[in-house]
C-alpha positions as a printed Julia matrix, in Angstrom:
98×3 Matrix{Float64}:
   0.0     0.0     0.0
   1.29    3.35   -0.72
   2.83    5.56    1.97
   1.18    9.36    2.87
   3.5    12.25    1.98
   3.16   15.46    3.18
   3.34   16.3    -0.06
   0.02   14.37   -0.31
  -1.6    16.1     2.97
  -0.85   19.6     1.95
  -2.63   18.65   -1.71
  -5.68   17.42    0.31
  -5.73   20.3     2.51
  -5.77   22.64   -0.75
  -8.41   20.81   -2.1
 -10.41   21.28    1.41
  -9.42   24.82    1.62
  -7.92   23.98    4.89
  -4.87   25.76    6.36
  -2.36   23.6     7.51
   0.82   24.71    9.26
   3.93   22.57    8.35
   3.57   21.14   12.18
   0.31   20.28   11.35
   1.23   19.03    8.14
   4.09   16.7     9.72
   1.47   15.37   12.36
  -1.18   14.87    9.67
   0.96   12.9     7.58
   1.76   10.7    10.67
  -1.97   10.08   11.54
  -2.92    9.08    7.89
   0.41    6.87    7.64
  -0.91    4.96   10.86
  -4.3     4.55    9.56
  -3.19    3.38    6.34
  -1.05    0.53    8.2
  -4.11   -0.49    9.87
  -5.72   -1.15    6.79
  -2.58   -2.74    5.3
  -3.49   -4.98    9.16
  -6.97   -5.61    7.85
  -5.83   -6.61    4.18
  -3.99   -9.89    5.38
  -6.39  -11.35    7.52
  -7.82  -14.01    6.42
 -11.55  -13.85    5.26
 -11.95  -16.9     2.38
 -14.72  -18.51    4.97
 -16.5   -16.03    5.97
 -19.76  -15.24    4.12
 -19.73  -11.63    3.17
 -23.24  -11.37    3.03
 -24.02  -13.27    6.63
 -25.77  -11.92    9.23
 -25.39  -13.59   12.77
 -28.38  -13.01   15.45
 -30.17  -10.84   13.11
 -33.16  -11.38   15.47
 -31.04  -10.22   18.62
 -30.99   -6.64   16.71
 -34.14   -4.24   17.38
 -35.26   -3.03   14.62
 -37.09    0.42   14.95
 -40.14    1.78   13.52
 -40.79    3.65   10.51
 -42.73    6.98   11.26
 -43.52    9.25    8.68
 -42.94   13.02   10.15
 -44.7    16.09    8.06
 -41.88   18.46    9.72
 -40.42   21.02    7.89
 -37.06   21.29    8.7
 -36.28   24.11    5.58
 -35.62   27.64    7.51
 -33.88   25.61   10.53
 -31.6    24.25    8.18
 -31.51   27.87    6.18
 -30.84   29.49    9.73
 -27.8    27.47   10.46
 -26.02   28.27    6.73
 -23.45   30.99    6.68
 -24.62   32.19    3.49
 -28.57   32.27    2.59
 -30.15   33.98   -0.6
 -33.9    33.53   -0.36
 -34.66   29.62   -0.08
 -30.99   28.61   -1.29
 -27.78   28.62    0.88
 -24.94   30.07   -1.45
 -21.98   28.4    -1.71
 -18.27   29.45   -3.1
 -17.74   28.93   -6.64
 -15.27   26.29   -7.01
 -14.96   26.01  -10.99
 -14.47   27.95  -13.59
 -17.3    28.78  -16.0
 -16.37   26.84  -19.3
């Protein structure tokens, strides 16, 4: 599995429109390389017998109602966005018009 650069975390942060400080940059690139290695952990355990579709004590797990709800949950969800135009949040343009 490949290894996280910083290289690689500072490209991701651009893309995110994050600012990262080169400490936090270094540390970043730590954290990701460890959860990468746990993954490489998961990748060589062996799985051929186990059914990937199986379910064990499927009736031990509640299972919860469905209730229909007539709420409208539009302006507290237009309350809570930085930028509101009428009945739209605005967002940043991130491309170019073609």
């Amino acid at each position: 599995m490949a290894e996280v650069t910083r290289k690689d975390v500072e490209h991701v942060a651009r893309l995110a429109r994050l600012e990262v400080t080169s400490e936090e940059a270094e540390d970043l690139t730590k954290y990701f390389g460890d959860i990468l290695s746990h993954f490489q952990k998961l990748e060589e355990a062996d799985l051929s017998d186990m059914d990937p579709f199986g379910i064990e004590n499927a009736e031990a797990r509640p299972l919860r109602e469905d209730v229909l709800s007539q709420e409208n949950r539009r302006e507290a969800i237009l309350r809570e966005a930085p930028l509101r135009e009428g009945d739209y949040i605005r967002v940043p343009r991130i491309m170019e018009e073609a």
